[in-house]
C-alpha positions in Angstrom: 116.1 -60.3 -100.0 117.6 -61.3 -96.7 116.3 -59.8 -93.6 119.7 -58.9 -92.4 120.4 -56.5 -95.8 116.5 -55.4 -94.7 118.0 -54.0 -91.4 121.6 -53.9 -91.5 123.9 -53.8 -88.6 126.8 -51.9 -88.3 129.0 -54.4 -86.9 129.5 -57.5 -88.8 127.1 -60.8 -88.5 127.9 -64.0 -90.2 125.3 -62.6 -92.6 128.0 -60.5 -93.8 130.2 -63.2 -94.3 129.7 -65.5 -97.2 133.2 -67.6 -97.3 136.4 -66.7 -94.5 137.8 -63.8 -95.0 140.8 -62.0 -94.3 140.9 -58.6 -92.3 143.9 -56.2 -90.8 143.7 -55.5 -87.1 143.7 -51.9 -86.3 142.4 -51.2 -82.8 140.7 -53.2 -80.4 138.2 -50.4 -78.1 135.7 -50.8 -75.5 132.4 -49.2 -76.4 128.8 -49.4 -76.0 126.6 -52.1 -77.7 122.8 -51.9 -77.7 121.5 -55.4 -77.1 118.5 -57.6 -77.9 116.6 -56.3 -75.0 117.1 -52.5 -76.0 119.6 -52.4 -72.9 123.3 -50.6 -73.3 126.0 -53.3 -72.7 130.0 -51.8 -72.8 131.9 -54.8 -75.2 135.1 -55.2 -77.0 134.9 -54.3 -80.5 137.4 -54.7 -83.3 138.3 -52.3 -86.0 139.9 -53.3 -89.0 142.2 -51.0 -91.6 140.2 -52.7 -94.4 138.3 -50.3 -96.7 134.6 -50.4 -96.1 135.0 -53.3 -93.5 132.7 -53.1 -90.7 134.0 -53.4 -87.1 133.8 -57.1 -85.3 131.7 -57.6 -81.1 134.7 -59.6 -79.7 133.2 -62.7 -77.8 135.2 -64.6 -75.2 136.1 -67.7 -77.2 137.2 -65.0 -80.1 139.8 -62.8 -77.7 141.2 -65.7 -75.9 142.1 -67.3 -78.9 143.5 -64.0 -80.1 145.3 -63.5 -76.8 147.0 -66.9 -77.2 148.4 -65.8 -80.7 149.1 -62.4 -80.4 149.2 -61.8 -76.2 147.3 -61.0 -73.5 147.5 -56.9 -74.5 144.7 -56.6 -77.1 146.6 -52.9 -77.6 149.6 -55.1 -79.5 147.0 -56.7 -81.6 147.0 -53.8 -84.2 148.4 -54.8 -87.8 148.2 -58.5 -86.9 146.1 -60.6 -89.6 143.2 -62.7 -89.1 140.6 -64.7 -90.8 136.9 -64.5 -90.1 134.7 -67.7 -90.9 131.3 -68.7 -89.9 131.3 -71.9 -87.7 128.2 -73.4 -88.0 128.3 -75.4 -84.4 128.3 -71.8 -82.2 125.5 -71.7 -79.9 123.8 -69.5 -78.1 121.9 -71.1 -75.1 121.3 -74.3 -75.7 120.5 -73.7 -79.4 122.8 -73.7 -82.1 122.6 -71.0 -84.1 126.0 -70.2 -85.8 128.7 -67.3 -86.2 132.0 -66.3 -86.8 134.8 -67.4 -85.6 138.8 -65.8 -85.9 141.8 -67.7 -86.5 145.1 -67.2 -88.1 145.6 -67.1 -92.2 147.3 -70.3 -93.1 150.5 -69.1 -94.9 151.7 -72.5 -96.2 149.9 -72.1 -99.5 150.6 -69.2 -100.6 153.1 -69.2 -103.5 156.8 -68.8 -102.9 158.3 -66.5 -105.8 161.3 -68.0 -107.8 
């Protein structure tokens, strides 16, 4: 068993993400986060309107890439689509130790009804 299903988070980890998958924005709020060092740290989450989805710590590569598809105002953000996927080359420090990354569902395959 993995450690991370041992002591599970409730906001999502690339532990919860096995291949990219594809989530609803519903709200982007500000609330507190505990981190590593037990200390209270106010970040950007995002909820989805997925069923049983867990909400998403926004990073700063993550919400200015979201800013530069949907805008600047993370409040216009809700009901746009996004893909989650884990990028392997995300470091932390100087070490690389992986996590998800957002980007925009490509659309060009999906079938075109007759």
């Amino acid at each position: 068993m993995k450690v991370s299903k041992m002591f599970p988070s409730k906001y999502l980890s690339k532990d919860d993400l096995e291949t990219p998958e594809v989530f609803t924005i519903d709200s982007v709020e500000m609330d507190d986060v505990q981190t590593e060092d037990g200390k209270t740290e106010e970040k950007p989450i995002i909820y989805f309107t997925d069923d049983g989805s867990k909400p998403l710590i926004l990073n700063r590569t993550n919400a200015e890439y979201l800013a530069e598809s949907f805008g600047q105002d993370s409040e216009e953000w809700g009901g746009k689509v996004i893909e989650l996927y884990i990028d392997p080359s995300v470091s932390f420090g100087k070490k690389r130790i992986g996590g998800i990354r957002v980007r925009t569902p490509d659309t060009s395959k999906a079938e075109v009804p007759y």
